[in-house]
C-alpha positions, 0 to 999 in steps of 0.5 A: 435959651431953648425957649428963644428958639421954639417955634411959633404955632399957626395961630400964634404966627397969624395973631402977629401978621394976619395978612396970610390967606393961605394960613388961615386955610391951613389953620381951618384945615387943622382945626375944625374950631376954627373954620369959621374964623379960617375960611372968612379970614382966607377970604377976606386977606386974599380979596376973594382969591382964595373962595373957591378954595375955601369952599373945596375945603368946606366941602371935604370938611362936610363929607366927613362931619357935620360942620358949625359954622357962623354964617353971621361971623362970615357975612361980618367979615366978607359980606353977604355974597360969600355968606350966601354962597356958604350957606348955599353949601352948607344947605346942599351938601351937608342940610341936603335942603335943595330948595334953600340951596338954590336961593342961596346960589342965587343970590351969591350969583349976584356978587360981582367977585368973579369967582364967587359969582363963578362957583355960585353959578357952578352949583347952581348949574349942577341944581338945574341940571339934576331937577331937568332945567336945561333951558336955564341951566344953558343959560347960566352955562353961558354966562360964567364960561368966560369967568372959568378958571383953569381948573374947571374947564374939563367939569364945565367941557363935561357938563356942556356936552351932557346939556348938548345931549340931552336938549339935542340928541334927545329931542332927536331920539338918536340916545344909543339904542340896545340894538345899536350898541350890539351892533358888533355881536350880531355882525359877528353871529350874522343869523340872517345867512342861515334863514331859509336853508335846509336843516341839515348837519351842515347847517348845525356845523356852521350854526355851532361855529358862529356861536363859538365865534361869538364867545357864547362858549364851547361848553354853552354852544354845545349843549344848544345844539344837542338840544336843536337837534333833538328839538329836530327830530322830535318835530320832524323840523325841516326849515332853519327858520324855525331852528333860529326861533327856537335858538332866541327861545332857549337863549332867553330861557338861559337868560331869564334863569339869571335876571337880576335886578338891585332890591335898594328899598332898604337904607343904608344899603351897601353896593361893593364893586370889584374888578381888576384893573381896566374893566371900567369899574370907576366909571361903572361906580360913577354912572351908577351913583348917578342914576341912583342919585336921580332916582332920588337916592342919597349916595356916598362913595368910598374909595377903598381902592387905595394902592393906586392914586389914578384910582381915586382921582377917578372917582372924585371926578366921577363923584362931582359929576354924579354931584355926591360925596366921597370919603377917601384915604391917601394912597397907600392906606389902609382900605378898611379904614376908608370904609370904616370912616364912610360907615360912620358917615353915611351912618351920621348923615342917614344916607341911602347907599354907599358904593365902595371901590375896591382894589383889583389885585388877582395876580396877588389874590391871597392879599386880595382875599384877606383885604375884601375879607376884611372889608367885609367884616367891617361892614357887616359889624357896623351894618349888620346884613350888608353889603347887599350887593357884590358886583363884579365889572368884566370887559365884554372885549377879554371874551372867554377870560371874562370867564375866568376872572369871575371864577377867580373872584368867585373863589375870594367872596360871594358874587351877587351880579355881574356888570359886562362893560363895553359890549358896543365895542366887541363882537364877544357879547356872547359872553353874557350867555356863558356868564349866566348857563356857567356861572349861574351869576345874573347880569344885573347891568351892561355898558353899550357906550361912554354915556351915563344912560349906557350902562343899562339895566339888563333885559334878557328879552330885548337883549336876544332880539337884539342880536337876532334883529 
């Protein structure tokens, strides 16, 4: 009698109707066996509805395994446009063959499903992007446009204005220029009112003020100016020109103690990234990835910060524009365990560098020190000598508590470096100086802007004659 009432399997339900494209996407989502036979049924039952789903699906499958699938049974069921199309993802994402990839794309760009034709022309677009092939990316930008779905339009707005950049302002050479994004800072220090004055304690007053203003630091600014003055006197220095030419000197010396750079000649190489909320850690993650990636480097990125949804939304979108993948959790679940599958990932796969995203909790720093803890460990098990690098992101705008947040963390884990984010929009960027003579941290990065190409390798040099410029 029970027996009456048991319920059918997926496959059992989908032997007696197959006319049920979303079921055979569950099924294929379910059952790894059975992706072949899911994604071409999803397809073929749904007209071509349900393609860009089908390839969603295949690439999160790929992300995490290596995946068989039957080109041939594919092309039987739905044609050669959509087997192309497959295995044009299967060629990027998984075979990492480029060349393949884009032929494949070509040809499922032919296919006069408008769908089909769209993710072709989508991949193929990020193709030409990434190999620098502007004038026909523009042109295949402008041709699936109008067949957009909803869905895509904020990627293909995003990917539109970085074409108009590159093939415009580029040419122009109006790119945000080092001086232009300490704009604020040097307003702020204004060293220009200080050339041709008389050296006098007035002027070591004044001198002493603006730095503090420019949240170079008290403990810093003070030290600095116990050393002109000793400089003074000792060479009898009468001109403040020469004063502020001593100042850029002793600022770079500062400056140059603490200059760091990312040593990834070594695979796989692990970049952990901390910071608490609103820094702008999920987009220094994405930028990152993307100027790894185009320094030819294979990325992954794992989104272990798993106590907020927003943050993993966020590097999803960050991870398709920067065209890598991502291995991520549901919300709520366990962080070591996301790095643990990104481990094995990258491990199976032979990729360069996998970027992990952490949580930022510091009003919880006891739970926070056990959760990096713990990530840590994982990764030095499975990849003895790793992570290489522990960044922590800091807002140049929080100025002294900058400052603070990099002691708190200091105390939970070693730091390598520190990322300064949004110094085009405050007048704190003094901060990087007492990061570097307080901390002994060097600064390996900093943001001047919302671009990809303004989070830049920090020069200590071109970083003080900025703000003397």
């Amino acid at each position: 009698m029970l027996g009456f009432f048991k319920k059918k399997s997926l496959e059992e339900e989908l032997k007696e109707n197959p006319a049920q494209p979303e079921k055979w996407l569950q099924l294929a989502d379910k059952n790894i066996k059975k992706l072949t036979e899911g994604i071409a049924n999803a397809i073929f039952y749904s007209n071509g509805d349900l393609v860009i789903n089908a390839v969603t699906l295949l690439k999160e499958k790929i992300s995490y395994r290596d995946v068989d699938i039957k080109i041939d049974k594919i092309e039987e069921k739905t044609g050669k446009f959509t087997a192309a199309l497959i295995s044009g993802i299967i060629e990027k994402h998984e075979n990492r063959n480029i060349s393949k990839a884009r032929n494949f794309f070509e040809t499922a760009y032919l296919s006069e499903n408008n769908q089909e034709k769209f993710i072709a022309g989508f991949e193929l677009l990020k193709l030409l992007i990434e190999e620098n092939f502007y004038d026909q990316a523009k042109k295949i930008l402008s041709e699936i446009e109008p067949i957009t779905p909803n869905s895509f339009r904020k990627k293909i707005e995003e990917i539109k204005k970085e074409i108009e950049i590159v093939t415009g302002e580029e040419k122009k050479g109006i790119f945000k220029s080092f001086k232009d994004g300490l704009k604020k800072t040097r307003e702020a220090l204004n060293f220009s009112v200080f050339k041709g004055r008389e050296v006098n304690e007035e002027f070591f007053e004044e001198l002493e003020e603006k730095l503090i203003l420019a949240d170079i630091g008290v403990k810093t600014t003070l030290e600095l100016i116990e050393d002109l003055k000793k400089e003074a006197k000792k060479k009898k220095i009468k001109e403040s020109d020469e004063i502020l030419e001593l100042l850029k000197e002793k600022l770079k010396k500062i400056l140059l103690k603490y200059k760091g750079k990312l040593k990834t000649e070594h695979k796989p190489f692990v970049i952990f990234v901390l910071g608490v909320n609103g820094v702008g850690k999920t987009t220094t993650i994405g930028k990152l990835a993307k100027q790894l990636k185009s320094e030819g480097k294979s990325i992954v990125l794992a989104a272990a910060d798993t106590f907020r949804a927003a943050a993993i939304e966020q590097l999803e979108v960050w991870a398709d524009r920067a065209d890598t993948r991502i291995i991520k959790g549901n919300e709520g679940a366990d962080p070591a365990s996301v790095v643990f599958d990104a481990i094995q990932s990258i491990k199976a796969k032979e990729d360069d560098i996998l970027v992990i995203d952490t949580a930022g909790r510091l009003h919880n720093k006891e739970r926070l020190m056990k959760e990096i803890q713990k990530i840590k460990k994982i990764v030095s098990r499975e990849l003895p000598g790793e992570p290489s690098e522990i960044l922590l992101v800091l807002d140049a705008n929080t100025g002294q508590n900058a400052i603070s947040q990099a002691k708190a963390f200091k105390e939970i884990t070693d730091v390598t470096g520190i990322v300064l984010t949004k110094l085009d929009g405050t007048a704190k960027g003094g901060i990087v100086i007492a990061i570097c003579n307080e901390l002994k941290i060097p600064i390996k990065y900093i943001g001047i802007g919302e671009k990809i190409e303004d989070l830049r390798k920090f020069n200590p040099e071109e970083f003080v004659e900025s703000l003397f410029s």
